[in-house]
PDB file with one MODEL, atoms N, CA, C and O in Angstrom:
MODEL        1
ATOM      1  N   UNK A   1       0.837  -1.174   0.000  1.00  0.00           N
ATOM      2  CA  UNK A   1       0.000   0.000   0.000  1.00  0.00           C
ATOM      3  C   UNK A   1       0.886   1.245   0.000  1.00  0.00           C
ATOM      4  O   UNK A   1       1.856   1.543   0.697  1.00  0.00           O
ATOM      5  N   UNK A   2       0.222   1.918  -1.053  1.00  0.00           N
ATOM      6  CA  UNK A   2       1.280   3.802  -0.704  1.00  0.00           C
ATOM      7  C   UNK A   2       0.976   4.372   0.307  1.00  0.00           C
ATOM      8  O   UNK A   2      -0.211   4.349   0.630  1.00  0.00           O
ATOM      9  N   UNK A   3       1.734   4.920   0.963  1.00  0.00           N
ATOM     10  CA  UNK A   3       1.776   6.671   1.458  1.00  0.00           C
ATOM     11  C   UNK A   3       0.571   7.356   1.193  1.00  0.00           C
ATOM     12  O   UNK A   3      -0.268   7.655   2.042  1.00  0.00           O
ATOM     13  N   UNK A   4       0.510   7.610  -0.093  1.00  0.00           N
ATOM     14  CA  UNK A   4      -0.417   8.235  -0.504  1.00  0.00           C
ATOM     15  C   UNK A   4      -2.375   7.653  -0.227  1.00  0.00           C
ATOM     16  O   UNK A   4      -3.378   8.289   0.098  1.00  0.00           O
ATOM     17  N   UNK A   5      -2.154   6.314  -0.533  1.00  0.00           N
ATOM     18  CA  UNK A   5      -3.618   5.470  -0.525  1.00  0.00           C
ATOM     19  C   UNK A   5      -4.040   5.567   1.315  1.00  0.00           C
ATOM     20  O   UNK A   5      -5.093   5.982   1.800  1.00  0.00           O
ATOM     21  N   UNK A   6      -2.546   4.911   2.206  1.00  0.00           N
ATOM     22  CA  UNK A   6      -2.943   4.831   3.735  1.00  0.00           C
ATOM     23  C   UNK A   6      -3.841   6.548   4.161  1.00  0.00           C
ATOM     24  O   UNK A   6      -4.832   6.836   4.832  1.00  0.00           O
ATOM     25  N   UNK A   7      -2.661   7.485   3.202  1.00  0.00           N
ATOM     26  CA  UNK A   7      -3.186   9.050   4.147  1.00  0.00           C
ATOM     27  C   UNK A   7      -4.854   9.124   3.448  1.00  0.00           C
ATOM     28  O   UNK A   7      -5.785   9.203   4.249  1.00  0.00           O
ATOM     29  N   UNK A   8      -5.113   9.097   2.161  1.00  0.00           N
ATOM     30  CA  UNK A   8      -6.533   8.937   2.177  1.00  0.00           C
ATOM     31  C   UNK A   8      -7.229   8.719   2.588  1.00  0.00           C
ATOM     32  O   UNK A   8      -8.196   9.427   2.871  1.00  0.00           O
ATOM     33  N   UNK A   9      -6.965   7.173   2.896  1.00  0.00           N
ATOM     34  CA  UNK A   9      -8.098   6.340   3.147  1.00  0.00           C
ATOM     35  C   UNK A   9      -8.167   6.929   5.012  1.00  0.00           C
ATOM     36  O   UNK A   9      -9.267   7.338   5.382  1.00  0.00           O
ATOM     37  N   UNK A  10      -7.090   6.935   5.978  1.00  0.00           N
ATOM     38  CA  UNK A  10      -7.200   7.939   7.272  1.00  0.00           C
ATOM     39  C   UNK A  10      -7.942   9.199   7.552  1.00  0.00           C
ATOM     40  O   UNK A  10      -8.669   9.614   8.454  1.00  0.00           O
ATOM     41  N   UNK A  11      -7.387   9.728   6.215  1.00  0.00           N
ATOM     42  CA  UNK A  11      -8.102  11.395   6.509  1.00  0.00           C
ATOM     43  C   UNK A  11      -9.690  10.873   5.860  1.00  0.00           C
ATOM     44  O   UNK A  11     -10.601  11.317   6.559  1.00  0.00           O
ATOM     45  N   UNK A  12     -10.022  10.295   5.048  1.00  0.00           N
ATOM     46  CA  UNK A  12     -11.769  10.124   4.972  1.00  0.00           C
ATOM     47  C   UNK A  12     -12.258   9.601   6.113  1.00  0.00           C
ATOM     48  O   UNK A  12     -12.708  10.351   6.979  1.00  0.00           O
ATOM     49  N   UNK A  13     -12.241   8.396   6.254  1.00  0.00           N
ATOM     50  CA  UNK A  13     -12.220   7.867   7.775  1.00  0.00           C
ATOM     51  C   UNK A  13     -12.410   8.766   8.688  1.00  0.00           C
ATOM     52  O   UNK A  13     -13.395   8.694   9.423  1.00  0.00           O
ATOM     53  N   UNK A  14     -11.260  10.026   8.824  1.00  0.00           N
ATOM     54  CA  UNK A  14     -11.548  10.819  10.344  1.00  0.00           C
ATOM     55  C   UNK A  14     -12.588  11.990   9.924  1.00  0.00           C
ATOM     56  O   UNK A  14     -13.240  12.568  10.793  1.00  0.00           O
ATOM     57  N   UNK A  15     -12.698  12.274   8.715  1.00  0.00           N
ATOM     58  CA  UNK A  15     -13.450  13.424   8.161  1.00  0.00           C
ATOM     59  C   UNK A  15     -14.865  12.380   8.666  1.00  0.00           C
ATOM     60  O   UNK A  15     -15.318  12.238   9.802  1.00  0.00           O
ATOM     61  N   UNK A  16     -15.147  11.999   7.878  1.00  0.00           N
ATOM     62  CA  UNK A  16     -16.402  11.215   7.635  1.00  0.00           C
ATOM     63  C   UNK A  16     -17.152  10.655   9.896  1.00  0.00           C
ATOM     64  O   UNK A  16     -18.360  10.660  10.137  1.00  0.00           O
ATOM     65  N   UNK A  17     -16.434  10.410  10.656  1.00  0.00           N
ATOM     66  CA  UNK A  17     -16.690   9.921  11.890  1.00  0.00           C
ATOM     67  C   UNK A  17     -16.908  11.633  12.442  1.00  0.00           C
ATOM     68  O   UNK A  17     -18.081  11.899  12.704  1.00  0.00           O
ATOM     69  N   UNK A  18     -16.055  12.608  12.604  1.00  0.00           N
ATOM     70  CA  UNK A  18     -16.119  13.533  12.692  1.00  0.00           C
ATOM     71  C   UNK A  18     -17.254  14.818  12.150  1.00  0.00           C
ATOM     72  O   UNK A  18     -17.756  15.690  12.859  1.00  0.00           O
ATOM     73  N   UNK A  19     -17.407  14.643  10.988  1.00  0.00           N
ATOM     74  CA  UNK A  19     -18.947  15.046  10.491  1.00  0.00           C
ATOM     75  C   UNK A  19     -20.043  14.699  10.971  1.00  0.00           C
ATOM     76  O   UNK A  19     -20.908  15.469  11.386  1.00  0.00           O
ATOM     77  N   UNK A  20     -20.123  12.694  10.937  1.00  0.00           N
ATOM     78  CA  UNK A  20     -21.215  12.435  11.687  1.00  0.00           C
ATOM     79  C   UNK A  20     -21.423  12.762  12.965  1.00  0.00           C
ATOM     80  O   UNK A  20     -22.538  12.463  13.391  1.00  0.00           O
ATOM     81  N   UNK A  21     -20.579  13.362  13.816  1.00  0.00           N
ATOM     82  CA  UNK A  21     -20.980  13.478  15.544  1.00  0.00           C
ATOM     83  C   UNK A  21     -21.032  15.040  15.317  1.00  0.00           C
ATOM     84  O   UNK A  21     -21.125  15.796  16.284  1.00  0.00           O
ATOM     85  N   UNK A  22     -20.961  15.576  13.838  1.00  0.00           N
ATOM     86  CA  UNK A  22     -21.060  17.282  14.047  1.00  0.00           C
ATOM     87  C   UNK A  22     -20.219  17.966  14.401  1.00  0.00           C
ATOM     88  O   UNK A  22     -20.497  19.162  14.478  1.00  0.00           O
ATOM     89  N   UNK A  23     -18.887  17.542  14.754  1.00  0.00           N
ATOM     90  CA  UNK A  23     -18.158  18.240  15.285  1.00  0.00           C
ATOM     91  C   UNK A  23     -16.737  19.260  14.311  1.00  0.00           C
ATOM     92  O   UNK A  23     -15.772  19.940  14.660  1.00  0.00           O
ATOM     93  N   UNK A  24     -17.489  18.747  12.701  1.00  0.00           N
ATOM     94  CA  UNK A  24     -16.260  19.391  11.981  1.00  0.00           C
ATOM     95  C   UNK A  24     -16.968  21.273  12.436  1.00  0.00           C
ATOM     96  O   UNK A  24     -18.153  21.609  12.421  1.00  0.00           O
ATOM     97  N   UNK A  25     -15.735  22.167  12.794  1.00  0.00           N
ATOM     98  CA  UNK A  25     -16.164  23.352  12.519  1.00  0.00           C
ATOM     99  C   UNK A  25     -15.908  23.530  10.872  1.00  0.00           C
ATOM    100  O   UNK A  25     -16.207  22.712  10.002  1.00  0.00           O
ATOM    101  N   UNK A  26     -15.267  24.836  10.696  1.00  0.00           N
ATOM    102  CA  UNK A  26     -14.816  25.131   9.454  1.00  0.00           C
ATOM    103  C   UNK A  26     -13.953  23.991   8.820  1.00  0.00           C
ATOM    104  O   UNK A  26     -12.998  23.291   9.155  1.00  0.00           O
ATOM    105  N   UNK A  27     -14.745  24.151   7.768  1.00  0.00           N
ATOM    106  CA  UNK A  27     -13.701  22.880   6.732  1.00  0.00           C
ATOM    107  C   UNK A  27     -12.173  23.285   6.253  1.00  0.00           C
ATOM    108  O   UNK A  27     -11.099  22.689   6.171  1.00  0.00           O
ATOM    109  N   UNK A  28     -12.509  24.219   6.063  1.00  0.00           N
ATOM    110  CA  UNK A  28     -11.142  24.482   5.322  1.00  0.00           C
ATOM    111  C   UNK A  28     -10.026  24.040   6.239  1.00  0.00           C
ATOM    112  O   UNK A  28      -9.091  23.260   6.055  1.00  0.00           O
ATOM    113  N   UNK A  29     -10.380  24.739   7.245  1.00  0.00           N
ATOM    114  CA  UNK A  29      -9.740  24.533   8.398  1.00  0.00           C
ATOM    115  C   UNK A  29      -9.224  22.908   9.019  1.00  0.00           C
ATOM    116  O   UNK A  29      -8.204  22.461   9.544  1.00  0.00           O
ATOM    117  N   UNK A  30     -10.460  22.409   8.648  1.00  0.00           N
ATOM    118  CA  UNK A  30     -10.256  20.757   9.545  1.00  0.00           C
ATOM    119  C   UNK A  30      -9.549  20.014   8.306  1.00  0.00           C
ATOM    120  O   UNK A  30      -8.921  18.978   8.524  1.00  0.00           O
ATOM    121  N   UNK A  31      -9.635  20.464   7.193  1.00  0.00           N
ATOM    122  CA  UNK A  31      -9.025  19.751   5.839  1.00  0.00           C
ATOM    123  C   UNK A  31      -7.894  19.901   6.236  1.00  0.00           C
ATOM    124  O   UNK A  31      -7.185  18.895   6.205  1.00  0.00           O
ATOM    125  N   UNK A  32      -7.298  21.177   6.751  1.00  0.00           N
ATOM    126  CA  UNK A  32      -5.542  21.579   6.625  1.00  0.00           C
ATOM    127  C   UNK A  32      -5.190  20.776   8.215  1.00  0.00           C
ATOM    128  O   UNK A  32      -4.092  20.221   8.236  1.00  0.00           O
ATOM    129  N   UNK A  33      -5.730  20.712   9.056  1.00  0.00           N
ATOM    130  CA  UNK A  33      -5.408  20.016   9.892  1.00  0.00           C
ATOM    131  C   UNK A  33      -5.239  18.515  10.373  1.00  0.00           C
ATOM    132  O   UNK A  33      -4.352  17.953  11.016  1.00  0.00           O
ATOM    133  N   UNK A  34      -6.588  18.024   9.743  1.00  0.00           N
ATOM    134  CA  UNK A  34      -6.634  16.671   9.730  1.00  0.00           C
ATOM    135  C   UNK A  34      -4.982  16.166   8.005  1.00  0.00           C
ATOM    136  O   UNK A  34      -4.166  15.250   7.899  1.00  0.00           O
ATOM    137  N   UNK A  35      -5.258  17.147   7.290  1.00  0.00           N
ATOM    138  CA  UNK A  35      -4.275  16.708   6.593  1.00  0.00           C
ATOM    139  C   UNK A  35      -3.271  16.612   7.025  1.00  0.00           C
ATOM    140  O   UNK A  35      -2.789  15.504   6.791  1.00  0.00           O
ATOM    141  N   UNK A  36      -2.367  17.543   7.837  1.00  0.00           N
ATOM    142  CA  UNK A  36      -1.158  17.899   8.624  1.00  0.00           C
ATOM    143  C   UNK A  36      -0.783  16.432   9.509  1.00  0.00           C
ATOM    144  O   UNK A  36       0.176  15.661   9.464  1.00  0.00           O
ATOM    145  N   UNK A  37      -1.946  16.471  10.260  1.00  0.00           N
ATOM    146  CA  UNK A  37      -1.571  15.384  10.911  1.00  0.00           C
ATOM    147  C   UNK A  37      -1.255  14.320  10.752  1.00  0.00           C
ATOM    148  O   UNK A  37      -0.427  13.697  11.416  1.00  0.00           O
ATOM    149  N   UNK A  38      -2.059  13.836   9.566  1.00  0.00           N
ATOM    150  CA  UNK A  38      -1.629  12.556   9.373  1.00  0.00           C
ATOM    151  C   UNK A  38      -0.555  12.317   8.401  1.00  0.00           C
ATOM    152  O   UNK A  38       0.030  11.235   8.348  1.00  0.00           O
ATOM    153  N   UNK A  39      -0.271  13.366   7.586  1.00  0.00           N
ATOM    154  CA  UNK A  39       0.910  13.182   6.647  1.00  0.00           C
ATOM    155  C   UNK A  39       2.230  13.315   7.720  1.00  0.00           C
ATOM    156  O   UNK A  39       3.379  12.934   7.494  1.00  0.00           O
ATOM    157  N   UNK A  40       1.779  13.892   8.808  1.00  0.00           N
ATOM    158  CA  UNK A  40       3.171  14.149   9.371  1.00  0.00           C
ATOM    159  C   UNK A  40       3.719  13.082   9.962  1.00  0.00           C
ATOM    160  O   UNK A  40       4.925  12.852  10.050  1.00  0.00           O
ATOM    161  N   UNK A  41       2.250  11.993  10.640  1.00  0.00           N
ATOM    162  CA  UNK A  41       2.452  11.049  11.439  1.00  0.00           C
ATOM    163  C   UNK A  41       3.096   9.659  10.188  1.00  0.00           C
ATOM    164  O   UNK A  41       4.055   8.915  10.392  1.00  0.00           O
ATOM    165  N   UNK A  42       2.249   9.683   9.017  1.00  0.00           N
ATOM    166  CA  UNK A  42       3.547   9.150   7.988  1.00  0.00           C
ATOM    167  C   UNK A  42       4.612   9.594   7.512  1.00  0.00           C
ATOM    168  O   UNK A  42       5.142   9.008   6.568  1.00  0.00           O
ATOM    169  N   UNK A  43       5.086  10.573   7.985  1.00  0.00           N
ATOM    170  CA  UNK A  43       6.294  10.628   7.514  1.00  0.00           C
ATOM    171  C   UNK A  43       7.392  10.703   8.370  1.00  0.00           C
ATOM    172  O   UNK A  43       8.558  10.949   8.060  1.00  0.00           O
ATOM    173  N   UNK A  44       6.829  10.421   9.704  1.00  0.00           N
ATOM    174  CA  UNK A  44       7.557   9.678  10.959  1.00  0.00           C
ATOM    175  C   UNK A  44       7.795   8.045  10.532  1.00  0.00           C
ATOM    176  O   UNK A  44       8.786   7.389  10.851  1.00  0.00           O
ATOM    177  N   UNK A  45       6.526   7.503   9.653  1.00  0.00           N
ATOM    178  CA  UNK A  45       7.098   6.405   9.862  1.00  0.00           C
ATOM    179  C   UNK A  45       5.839   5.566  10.110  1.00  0.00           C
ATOM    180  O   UNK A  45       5.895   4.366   9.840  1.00  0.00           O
ATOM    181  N   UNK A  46       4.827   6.038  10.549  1.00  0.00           N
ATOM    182  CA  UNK A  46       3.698   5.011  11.271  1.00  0.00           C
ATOM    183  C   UNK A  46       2.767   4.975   9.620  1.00  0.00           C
ATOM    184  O   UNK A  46       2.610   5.934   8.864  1.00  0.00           O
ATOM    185  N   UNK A  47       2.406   3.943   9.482  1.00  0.00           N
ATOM    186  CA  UNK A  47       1.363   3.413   8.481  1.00  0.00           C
ATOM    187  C   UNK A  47       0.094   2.535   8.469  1.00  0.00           C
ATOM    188  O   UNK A  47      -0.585   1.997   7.595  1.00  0.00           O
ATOM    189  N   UNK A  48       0.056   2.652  10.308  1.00  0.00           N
ATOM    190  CA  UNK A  48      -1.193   1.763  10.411  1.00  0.00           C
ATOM    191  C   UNK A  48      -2.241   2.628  10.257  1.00  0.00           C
ATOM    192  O   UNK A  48      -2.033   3.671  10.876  1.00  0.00           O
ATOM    193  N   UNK A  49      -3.537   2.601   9.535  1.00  0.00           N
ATOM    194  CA  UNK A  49      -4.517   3.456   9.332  1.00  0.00           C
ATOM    195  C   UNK A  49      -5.364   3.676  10.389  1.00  0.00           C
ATOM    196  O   UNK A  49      -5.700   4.843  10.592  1.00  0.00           O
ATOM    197  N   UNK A  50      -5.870   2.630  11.258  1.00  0.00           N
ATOM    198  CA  UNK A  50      -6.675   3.205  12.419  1.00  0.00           C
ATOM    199  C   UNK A  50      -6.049   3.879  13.395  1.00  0.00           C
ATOM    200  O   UNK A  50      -6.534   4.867  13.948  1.00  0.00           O
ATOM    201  N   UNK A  51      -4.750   3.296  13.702  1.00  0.00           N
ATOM    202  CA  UNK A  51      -4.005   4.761  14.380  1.00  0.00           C
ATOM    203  C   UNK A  51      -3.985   6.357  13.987  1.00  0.00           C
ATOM    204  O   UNK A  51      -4.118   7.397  14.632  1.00  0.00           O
ATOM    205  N   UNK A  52      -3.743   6.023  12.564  1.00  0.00           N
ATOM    206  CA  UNK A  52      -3.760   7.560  11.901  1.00  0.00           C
ATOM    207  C   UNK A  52      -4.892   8.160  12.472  1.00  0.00           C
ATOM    208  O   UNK A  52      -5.006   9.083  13.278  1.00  0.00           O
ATOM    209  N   UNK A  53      -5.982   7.208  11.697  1.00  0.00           N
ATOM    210  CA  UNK A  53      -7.342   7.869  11.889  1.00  0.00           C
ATOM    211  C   UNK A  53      -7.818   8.388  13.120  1.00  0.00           C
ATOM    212  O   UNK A  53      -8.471   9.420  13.279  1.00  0.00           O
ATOM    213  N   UNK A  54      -7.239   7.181  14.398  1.00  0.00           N
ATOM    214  CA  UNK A  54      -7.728   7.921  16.005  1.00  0.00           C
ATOM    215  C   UNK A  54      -7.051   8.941  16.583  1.00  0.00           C
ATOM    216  O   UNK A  54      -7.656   9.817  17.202  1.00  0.00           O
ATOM    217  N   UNK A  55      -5.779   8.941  16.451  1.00  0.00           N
ATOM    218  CA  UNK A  55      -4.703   9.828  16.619  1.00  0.00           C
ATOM    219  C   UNK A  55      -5.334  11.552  15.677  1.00  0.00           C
ATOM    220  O   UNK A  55      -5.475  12.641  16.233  1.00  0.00           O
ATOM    221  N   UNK A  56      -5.535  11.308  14.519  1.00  0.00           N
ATOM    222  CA  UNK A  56      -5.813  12.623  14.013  1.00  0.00           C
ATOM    223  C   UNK A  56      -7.444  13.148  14.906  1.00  0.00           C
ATOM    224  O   UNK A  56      -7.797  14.296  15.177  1.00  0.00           O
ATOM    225  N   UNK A  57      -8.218  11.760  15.208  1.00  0.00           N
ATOM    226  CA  UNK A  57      -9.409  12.482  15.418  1.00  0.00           C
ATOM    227  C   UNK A  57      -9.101  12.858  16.706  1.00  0.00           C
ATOM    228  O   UNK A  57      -9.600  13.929  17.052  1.00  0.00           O
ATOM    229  N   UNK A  58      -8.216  12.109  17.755  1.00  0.00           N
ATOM    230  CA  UNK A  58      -8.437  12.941  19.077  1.00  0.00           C
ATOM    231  C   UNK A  58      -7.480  14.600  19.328  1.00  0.00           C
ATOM    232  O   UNK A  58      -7.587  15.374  20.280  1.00  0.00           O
ATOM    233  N   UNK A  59      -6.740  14.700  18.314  1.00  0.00           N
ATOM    234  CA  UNK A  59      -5.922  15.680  18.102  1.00  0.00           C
ATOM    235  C   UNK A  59      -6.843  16.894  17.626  1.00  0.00           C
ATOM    236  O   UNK A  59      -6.744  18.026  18.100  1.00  0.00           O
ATOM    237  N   UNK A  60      -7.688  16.549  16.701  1.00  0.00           N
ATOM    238  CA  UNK A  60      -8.492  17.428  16.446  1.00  0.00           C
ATOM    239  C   UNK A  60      -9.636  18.100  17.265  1.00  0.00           C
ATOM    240  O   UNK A  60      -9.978  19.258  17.026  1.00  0.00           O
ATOM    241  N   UNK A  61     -10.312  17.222  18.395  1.00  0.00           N
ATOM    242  CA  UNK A  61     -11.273  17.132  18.909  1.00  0.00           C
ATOM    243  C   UNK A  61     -10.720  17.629  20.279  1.00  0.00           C
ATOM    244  O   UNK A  61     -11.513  18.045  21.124  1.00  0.00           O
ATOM    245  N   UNK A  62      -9.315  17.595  20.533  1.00  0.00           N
ATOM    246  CA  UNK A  62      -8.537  18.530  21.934  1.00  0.00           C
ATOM    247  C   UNK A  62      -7.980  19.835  21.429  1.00  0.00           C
ATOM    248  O   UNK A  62      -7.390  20.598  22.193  1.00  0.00           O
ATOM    249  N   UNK A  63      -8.196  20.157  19.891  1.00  0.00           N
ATOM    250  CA  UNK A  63      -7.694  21.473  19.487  1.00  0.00           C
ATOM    251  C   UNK A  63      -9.100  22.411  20.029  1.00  0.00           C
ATOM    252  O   UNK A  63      -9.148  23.187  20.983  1.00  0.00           O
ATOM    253  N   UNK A  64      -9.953  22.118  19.273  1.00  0.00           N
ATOM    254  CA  UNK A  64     -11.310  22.691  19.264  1.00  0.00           C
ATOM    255  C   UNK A  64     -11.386  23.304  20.654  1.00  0.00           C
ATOM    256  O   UNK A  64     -11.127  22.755  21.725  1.00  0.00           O
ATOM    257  N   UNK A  65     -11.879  24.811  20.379  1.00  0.00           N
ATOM    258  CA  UNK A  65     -12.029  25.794  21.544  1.00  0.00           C
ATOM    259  C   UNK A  65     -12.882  24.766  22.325  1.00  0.00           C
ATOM    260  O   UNK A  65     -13.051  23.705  21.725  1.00  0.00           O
ATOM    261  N   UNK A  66     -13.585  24.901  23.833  1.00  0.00           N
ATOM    262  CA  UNK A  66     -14.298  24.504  24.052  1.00  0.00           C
ATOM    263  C   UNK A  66     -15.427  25.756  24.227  1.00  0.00           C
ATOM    264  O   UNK A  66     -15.080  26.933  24.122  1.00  0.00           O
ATOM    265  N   UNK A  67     -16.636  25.403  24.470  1.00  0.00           N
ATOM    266  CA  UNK A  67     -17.511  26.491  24.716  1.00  0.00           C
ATOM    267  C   UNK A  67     -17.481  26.045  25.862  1.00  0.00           C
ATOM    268  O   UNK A  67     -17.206  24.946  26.343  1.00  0.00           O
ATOM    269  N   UNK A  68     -17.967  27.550  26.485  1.00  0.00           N
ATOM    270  CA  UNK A  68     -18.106  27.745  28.200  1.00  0.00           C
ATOM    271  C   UNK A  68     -19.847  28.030  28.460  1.00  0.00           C
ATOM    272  O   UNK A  68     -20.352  29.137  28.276  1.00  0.00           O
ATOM    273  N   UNK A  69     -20.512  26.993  28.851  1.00  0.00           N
ATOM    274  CA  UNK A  69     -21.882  27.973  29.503  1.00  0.00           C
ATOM    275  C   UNK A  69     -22.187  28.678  30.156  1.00  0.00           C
ATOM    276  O   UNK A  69     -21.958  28.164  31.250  1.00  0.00           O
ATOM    277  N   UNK A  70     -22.874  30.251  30.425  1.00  0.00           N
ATOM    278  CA  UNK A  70     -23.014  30.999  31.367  1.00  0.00           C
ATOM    279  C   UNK A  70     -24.574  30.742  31.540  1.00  0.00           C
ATOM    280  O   UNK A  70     -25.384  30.460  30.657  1.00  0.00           O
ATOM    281  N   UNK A  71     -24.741  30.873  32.607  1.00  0.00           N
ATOM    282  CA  UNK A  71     -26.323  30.871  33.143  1.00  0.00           C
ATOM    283  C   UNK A  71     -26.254  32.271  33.730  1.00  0.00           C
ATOM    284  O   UNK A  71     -27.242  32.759  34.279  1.00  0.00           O
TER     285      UNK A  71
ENDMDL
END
């Protein structure tokens, strides 16, 4: 398998789980990030895809501001 096919098939994977729970904000944004991450984490070296994929989604999901409620 390429480089290229593993980071795909990761970044759809985390896009796609991430949409469904609603939590992509801006795309543009989560495109350049979720991309970052996982190309970076292959080019360390790691090529297992569900790692990619959990690794980018919890990276993404601890970036995200949190909202604060005021009552």
């Amino acid at each position: 398998m390429s480089d290229e096919y593993i980071i795909e098939e990761a970044f759809e994977i985390a896009w796609n789980v991430l949409d469904r729970a609603g939590e992509l904000g801006d795309r543009e944004c989560a495109v350049a990030f979720l991309s970052n991450k996982i190309i970076g984490m292959v080019n360390r070296g790691e090529k297992r895809r569900l790692l990619l994929t959990n690794q980018a989604i919890d990276a993404y999901r601890q970036q995200k501001p949190k909202l604060l409620l005021v009552s």
